[in-house]
C-alpha positions in Angstrom: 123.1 -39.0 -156.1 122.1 -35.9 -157.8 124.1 -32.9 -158.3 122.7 -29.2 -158.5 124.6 -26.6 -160.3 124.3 -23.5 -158.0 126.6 -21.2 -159.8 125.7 -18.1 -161.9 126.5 -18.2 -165.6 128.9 -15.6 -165.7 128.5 -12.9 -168.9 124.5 -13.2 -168.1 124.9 -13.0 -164.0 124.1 -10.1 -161.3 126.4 -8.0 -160.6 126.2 -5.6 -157.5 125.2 -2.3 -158.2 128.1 0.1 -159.3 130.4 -2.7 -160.6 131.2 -3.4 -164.5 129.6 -6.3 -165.9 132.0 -9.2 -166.8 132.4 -9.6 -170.8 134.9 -11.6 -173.0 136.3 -11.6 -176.3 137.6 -13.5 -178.6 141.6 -13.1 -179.3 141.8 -15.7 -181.7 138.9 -17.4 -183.6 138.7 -20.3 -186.0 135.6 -19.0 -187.5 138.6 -16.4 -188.9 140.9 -18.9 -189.8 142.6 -19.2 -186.5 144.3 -22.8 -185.4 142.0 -22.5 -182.2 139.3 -20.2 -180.3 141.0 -18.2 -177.5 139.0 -16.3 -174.5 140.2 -13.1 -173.0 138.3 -12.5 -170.2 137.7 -9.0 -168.7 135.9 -9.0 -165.2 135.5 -8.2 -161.0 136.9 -10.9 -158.9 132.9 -10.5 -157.5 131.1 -10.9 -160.4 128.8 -13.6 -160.7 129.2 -16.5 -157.9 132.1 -15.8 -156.2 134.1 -16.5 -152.4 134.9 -13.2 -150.4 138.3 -13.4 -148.5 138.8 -11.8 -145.3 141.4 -9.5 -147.2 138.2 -8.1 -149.3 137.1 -5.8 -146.1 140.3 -6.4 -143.6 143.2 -4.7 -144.4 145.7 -7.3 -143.3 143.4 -9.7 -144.1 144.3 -13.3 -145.7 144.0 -13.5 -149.5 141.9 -15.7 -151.5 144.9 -18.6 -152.5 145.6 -19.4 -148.6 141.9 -19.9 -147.8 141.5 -23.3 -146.0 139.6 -25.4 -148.6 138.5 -28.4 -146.1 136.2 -24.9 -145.2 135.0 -24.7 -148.7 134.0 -28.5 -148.9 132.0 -30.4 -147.2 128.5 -31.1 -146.0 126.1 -28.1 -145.8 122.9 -27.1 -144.7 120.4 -25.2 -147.0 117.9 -23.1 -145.1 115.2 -20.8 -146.6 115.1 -17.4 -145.2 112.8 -14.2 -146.2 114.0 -10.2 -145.4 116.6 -9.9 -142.4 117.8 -12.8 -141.4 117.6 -12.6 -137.3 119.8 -13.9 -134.6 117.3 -16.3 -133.6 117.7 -17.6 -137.4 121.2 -18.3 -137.3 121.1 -19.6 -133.7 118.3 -22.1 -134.4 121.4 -23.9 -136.9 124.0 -24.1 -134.3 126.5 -26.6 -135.1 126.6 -25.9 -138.3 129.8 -25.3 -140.2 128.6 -25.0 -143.8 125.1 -22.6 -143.7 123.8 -21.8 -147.0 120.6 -19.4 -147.3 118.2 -19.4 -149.8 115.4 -16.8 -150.2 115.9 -13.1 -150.5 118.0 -12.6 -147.8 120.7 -10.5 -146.1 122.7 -11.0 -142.7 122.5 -7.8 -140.6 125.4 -6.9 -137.8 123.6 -9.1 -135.2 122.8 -12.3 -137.4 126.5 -12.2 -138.3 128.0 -12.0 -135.1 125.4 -15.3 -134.3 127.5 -16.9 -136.8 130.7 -16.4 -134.9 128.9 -17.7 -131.8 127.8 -20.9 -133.6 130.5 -21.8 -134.6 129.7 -21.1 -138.6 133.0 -21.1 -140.8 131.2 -20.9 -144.4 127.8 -18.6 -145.0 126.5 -18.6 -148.5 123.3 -16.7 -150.3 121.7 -16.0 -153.3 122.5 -12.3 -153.1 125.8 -10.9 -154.7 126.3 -9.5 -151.1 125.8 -11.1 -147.6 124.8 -7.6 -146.8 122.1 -7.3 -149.4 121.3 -3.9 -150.8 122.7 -2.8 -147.2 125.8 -0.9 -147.0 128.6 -3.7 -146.8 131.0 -2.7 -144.9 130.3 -3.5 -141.1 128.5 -6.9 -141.7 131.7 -8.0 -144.0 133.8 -6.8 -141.7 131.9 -8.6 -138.9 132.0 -11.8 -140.8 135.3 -11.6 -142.5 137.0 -10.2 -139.7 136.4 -13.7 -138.0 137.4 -16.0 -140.7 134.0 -17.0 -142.0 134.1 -17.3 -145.9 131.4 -15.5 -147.4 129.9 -17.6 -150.6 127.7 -15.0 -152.9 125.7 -14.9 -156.0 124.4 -18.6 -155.8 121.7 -19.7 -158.0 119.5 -21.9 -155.6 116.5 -22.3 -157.8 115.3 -25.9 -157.7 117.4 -26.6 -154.7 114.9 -27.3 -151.7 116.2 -26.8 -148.0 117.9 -29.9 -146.7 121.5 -31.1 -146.3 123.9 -31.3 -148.9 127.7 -32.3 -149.6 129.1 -27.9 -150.9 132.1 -28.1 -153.4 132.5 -23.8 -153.7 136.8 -24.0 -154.4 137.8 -20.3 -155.5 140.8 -19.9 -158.4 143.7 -19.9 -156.8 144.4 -15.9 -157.5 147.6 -15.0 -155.9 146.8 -12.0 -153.7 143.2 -11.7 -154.4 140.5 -10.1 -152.0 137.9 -12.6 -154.0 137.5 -15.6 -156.5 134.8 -16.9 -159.0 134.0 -20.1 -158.2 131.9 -23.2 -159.9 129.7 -24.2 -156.8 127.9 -27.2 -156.5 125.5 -29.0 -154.0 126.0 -33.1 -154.4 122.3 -34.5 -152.8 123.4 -38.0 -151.5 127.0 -38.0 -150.9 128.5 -39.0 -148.3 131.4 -37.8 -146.7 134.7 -40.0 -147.2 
């Protein structure tokens, strides 16, 4: 079994343009005499790797703490992609619930609605949008607007394409249009 860490570290990660960099400081610190070291954390709910929830782009949207986490974990399918990723790209991986792309990448309005049509419930990059550099509005709202959990700002170096066992849970933030998450990809696991 081998596991690959596929999370950004978080102070060092990408964030998407126009949105403050996460930072932290120390509240209490033994190296001043404190009984213990303290982190007060100061950040975007998507900064670094992080889960979308429909609320993020859907007004009445749910929020990040009811997602369905059976949709969060479970066995995946890493596929290499390169500029636009097409229709015929996402239909070639029908049947899968778990797709996550790795390359530089972006869904556009048409590869998106493919993942509706096949049946997709999780789609993850490398990118800290699924839109890319694209204005995000209509291809969240495409893929949000139809349940499917977006999964952004992986760090997929040294993972090649294959089929893995995801664990991407979200903090459980009351209310929240998004969560940072600890993702992993478990190579050799199978499902219980």
């Amino acid at each position: 079994m081998k596991i690959y860490d596929i999370a950004q570290e978080l102070f060092s990660s990408h964030v998407y343009p126009g949105d403050k960099k996460p930072a932290f400081r120390r509240v209490s610190d033994m190296n001043e005499g404190a009984v213990c070291n303290i982190t007060e954390l100061e950040m975007n709910a998507h900064n670094g790797t992080h889960v979308d929830a429909p609320r993020h782009f859907v007004k009445d949207g749910i929020s990040i703490e009811v997602l369905d986490l059976t949709t969060l974990i479970g066995p995946a399918t890493v596929a290499e992609f390169d500029g636009p990723i097409t229709r015929a790209d996402i239909l070639a991986h029908r049947g899968c619930v778990r797709l996550i792309a790795k390359g530089k990448c972006r869904l556009t309005v048409e590869s998106a609605e493919a993942l509706t049509e096949c049946g997709v419930k999780l789609f993850g990059l490398e990118s800290q949008s699924i839109a890319g550099d694209d204005p995000p509005l209509p291809v969240h709202v495409e893929v949000l607007s139809h349940g499917i959990i977006a999964l952004e700002g992986l760090d997929l170096t040294g993972v090649p394409a294959g089929e893995y066992f995801l664990f991407a849970a979200p903090l459980k933030l009351a209310g929240s249009d998004g969560s940072p998450c600890r993702a992993i990809l478990v190579d050799g696991l199978r499902e219980a």
